[in-house]
N, C-alpha and C positions, 0 to 999 in steps of 0.2 A: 274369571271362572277357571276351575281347574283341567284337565290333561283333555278328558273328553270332548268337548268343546272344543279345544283350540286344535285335539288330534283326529277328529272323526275323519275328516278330509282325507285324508291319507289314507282310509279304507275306501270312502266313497268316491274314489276322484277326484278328491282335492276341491273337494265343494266346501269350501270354506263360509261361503255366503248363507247358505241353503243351512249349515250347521247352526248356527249365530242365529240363527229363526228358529232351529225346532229348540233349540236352549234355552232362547227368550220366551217362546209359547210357554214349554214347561216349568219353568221357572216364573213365571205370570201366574200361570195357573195355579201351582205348587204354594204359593204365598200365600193363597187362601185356603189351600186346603193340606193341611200338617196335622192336622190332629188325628189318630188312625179309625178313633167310631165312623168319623164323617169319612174320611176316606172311603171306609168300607161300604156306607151306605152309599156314596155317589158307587163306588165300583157294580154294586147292584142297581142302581135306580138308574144312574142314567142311560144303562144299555136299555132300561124299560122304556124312558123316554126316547130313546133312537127309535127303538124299534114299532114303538106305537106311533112315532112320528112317518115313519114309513109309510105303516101301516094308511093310517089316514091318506096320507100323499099318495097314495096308492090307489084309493079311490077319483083321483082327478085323472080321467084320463085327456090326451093331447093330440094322440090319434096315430094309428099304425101302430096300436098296441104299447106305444110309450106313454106313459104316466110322469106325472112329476114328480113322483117318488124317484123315476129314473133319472132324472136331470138333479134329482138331489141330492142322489147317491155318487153319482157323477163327478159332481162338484168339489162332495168332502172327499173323494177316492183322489181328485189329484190334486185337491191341496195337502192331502195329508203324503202323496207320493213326493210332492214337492219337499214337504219340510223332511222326511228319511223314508227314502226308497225301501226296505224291506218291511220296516212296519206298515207301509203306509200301503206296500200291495197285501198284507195282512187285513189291512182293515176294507181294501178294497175285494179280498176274496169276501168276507162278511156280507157287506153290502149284496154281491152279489148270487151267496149263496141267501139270503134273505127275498131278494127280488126277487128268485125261481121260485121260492116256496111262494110267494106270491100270487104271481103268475100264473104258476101250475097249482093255483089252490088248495097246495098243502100245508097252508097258515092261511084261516080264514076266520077272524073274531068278527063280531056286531060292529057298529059306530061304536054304539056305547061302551062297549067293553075295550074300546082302543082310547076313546076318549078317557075312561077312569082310570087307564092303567097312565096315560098321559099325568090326568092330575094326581095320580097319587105319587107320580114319581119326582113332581116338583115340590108336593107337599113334602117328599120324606129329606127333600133337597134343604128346603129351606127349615127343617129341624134340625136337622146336622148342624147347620151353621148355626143357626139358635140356641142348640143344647150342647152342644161338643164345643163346636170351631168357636163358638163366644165371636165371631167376626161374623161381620153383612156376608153376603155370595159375589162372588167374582162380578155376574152380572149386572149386580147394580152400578159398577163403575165402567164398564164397558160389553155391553150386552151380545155382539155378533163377536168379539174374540171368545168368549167365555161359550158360548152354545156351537162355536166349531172347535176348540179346544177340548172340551168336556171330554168326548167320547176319544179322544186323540191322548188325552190325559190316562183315561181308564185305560185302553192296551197299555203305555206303557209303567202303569203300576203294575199290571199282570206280569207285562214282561220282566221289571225288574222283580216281585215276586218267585219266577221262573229261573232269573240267576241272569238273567241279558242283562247288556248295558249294564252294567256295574258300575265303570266308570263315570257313568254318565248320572246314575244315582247317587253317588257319592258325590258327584262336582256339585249335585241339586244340593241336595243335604246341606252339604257344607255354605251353600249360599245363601240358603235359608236362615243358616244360624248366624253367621256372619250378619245378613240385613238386620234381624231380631236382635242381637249385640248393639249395633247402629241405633238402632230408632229405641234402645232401652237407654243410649247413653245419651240424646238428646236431650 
């Protein structure tokens, strides 16, 4: 893989290891989704599906005011700090500016309307793949990378959208076509 990858280290302290995971995550993910309609519908749906999945989880409380929506937000905030420190306190301001609306009940839908927003955001998941991507969904070949990747995927489409990581969307890019090369010359 090219410069990004092998050079992130050398911004983040020489986290080599930590690099070489968010590259592989993105580049996992990235293989099944290249086509830009379904791009763009996961870039919409799956924030619908995070955030309905909160939602819900948010009704399970655990006691002292912690919910498991908190232990879930928890969870993706430091794997995703794990795999790159600045997006991943990005995605962990989210979480936590979501949890306060919560909380302080300034986000408050039915069941029903968190459950529907839930299935319609899998529904429009798996037309993507169906009508665009002509390929299954990530998660039918591995279900718990693809549902902590998803939302870890859509920041950094925004962000390379926004001009970040350049490099590191190019090293994608280029890996993509390269595999796609490979499995057309087999």
């Amino acid at each position: 893989m090219g410069g990004y990858c092998r050079h992130l280290g050398d911004i983040f302290n020489n986290m080599t290891a930590t690099n070489a995971r968010l590259c592989a995550q993105l580049l996992q993910y990235k293989r099944y989704h290249h086509q830009q309609t379904n791009v763009r519908i996961h870039m919409i749906f799956i924030p619908t599906i995070l955030c309905s999945t909160v939602c819900i989880l948010h009704r399970v409380p655990l006691g002292c005011g912690i919910t498991l929506a908190h232990l879930f937000s928890i969870a993706y905030s430091l794997y995703y700090i794990s795999l790159c420190l600045l997006p991943g306190l990005l995605a962990s301001s989210l979480f936590i500016l979501l949890l306060w609306a919560l909380d302080e009940k300034r986000i408050h839908f039915s069941f029903y309307t968190e459950a529907g927003l839930f299935v319609l955001g899998w529904v429009a998941q798996f037309i993507g793949h169906g009508f665009f991507e002509h390929r299954k969904p990530a998660l039918l070949d591995n279900l718990v990378q693809s549902l902590v990747a998803a939302p870890y995927f859509v920041l950094f489409e925004l962000l390379f959208k926004l001009g970040f990581f350049a490099e590191l969307k190019v090293d994608l890019e280029s890996e993509i076509v390269a595999s796609r090369k490979t499995l057309s010359n087999d």
